[in-house]
C-alpha positions as CSV (number, residue, x, y, z in Angstrom):
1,X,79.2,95.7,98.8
2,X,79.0,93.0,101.2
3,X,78.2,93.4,105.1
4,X,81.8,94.4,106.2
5,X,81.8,93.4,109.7
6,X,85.7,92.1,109.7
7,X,89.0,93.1,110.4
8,X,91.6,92.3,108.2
9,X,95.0,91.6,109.1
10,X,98.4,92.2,107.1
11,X,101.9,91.1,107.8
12,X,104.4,90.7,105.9
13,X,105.2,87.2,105.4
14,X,108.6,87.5,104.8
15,X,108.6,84.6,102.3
16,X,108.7,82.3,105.2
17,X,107.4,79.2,104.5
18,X,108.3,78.8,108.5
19,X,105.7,80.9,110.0
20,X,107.3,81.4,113.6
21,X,110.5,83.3,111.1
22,X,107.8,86.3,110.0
23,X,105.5,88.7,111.1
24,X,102.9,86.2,110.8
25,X,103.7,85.1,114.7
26,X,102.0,88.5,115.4
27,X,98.7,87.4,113.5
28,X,98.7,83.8,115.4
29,X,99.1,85.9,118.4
30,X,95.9,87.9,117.8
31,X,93.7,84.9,116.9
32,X,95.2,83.4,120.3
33,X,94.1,86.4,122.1
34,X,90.2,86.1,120.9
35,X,90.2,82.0,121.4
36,X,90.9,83.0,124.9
37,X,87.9,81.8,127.2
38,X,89.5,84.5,129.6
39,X,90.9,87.1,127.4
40,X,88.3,90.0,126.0
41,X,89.8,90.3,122.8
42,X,87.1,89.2,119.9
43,X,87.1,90.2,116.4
44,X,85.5,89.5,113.5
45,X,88.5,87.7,111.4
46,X,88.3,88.4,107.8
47,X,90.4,85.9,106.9
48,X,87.9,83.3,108.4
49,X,85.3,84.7,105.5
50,X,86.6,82.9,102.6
51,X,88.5,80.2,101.5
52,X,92.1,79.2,102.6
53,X,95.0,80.1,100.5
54,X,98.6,78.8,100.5
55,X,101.9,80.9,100.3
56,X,102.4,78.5,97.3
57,X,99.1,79.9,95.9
58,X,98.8,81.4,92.5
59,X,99.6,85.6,92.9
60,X,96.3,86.0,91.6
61,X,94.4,83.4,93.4
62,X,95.8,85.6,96.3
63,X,94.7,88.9,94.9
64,X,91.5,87.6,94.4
65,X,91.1,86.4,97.9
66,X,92.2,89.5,99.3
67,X,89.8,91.4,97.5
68,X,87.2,89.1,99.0
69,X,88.1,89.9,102.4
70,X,88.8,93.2,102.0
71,X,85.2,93.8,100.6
72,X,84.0,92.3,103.9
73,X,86.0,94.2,106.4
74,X,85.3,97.1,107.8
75,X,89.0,98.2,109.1
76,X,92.3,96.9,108.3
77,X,95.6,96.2,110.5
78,X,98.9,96.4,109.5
79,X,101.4,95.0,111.8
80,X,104.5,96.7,111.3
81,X,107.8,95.2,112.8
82,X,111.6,95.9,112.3
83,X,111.4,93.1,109.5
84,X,108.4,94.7,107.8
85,X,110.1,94.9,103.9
86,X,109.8,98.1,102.1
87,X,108.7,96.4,98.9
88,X,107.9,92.6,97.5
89,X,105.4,91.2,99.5
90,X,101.8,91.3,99.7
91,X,101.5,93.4,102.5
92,X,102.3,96.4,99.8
93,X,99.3,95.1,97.5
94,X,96.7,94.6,100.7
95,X,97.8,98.1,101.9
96,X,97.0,99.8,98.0
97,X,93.4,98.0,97.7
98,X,92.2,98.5,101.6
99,X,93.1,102.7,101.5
100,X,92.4,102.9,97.4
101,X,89.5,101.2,96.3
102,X,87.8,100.0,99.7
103,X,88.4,103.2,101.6
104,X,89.1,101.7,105.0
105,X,91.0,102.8,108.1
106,X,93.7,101.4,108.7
107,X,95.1,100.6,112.3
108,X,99.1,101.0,112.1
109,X,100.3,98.3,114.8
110,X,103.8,98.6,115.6
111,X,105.5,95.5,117.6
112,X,108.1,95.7,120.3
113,X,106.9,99.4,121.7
114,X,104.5,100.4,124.4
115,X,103.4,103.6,123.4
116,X,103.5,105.3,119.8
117,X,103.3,108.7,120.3
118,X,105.1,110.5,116.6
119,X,104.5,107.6,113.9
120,X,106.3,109.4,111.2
121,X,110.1,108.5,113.9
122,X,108.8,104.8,112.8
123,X,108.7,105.6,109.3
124,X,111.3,102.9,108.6
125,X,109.3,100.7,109.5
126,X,106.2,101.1,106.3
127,X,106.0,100.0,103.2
128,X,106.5,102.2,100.3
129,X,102.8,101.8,99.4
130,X,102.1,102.8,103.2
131,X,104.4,106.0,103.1
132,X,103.1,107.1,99.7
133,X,99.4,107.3,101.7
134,X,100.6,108.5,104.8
135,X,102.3,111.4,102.5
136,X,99.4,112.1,100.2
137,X,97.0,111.9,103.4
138,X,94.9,109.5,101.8
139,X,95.7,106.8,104.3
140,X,93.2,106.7,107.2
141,X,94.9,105.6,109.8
142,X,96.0,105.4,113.9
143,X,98.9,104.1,115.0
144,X,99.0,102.2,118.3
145,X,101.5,99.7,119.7
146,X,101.0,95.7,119.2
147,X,99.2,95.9,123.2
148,X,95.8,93.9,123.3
149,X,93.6,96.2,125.0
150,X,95.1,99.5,122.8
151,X,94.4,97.5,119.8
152,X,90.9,96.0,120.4
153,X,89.7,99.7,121.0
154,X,90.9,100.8,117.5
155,X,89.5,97.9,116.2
156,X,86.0,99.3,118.0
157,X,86.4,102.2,117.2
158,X,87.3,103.0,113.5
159,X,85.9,101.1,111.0
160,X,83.8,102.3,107.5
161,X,80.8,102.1,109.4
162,X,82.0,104.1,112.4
163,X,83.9,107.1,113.4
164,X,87.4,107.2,111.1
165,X,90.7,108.7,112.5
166,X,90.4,111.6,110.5
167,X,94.4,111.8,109.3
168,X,97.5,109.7,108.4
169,X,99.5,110.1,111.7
170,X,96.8,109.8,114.5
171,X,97.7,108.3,117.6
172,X,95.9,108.3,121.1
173,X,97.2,110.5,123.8
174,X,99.6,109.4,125.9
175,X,97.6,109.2,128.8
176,X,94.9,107.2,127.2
177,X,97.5,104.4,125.6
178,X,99.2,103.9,129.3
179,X,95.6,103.4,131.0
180,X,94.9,100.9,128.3
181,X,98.5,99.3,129.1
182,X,97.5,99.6,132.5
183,X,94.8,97.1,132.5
């Protein structure tokens, strides 16, 4: 497999062609965060990897280029808002490859909270294909709240070539998430 170094990002795009109408607007957010000369957020963007794709796209010119970037990354977001659709996009696809064939963590990022402390109470929130691997435990994942400083430390710290969550429904403690809030 290739050097996975990146962190992928999934949203649903809510078939917006207008991105500022979708969860997208939470992706844009990110990539403003590590631009910033004065904001310590920097990632490796797996989407920067390989060539652009449109929504208008070909499905499987976009399965393709997920695959790509998913084969490169070495964790995988999933920002998760009230407006996250419980089938039909390709958030539901990008979710099934990154926990079943690439094995990576995923980090569970839920907009519009400040702490997550019992995941499973924002269950209406996942896609099927996230519950289904939440429930079977083969999901990877943490769950932290859309804060920068909560989320650049999962990105540090789980990835396929690091330390792992070790469950479906981790979280930090409390404590730990309002220090990182704190800063």
């Amino acid at each position: 497999m290739a050097n996975r170094t990146g962190t992928y990002i999934a949203f649903d795009g809510l078939g917006k062609t207008n991105p500022t109408e979708s969860d997208f607007k939470y992706y844009a957010t990110m990539q403003a965060w590590s631009a910033g000369k004065n904001i310590d957020f920097k990632f490796v963007n797996s989407h920067d990897k390989t060539a652009a794709v449109r929504d208008t796209s070909l499905r499987s010119t976009l399965e393709s280029r997920i695959r790509e970037r998913l084969a490169a990354s070495k964790n995988c977001i999933v920002i998760l808002s009230d407006d996250t659709r419980k089938t039909g996009s390709m958030l539901s696809y990008e979710i099934e490859k990154a926990v079943d064939f690439y094995k990576i963590p995923l980090i569970c990022v839920y907009v519009g909270y400040n702490t997550i402390n019992a995941p499973k109470e924002l269950s209406n929130r996942w896609p099927n294909s996230l519950t289904a691997r939440i429930n079977n435990g083969t999901a990877d994942a943490i769950h932290v709240a859309f804060k920068k400083e909560i989320l650049l430390t999962a990105i540090n710290q789980f990835s396929v070539n690091n330390d792992s969550p070790g469950g479906s429904l981790v979280t930090y403690k409390k404590e730990a998430q309002e220090r990182m809030n704190s800063k």
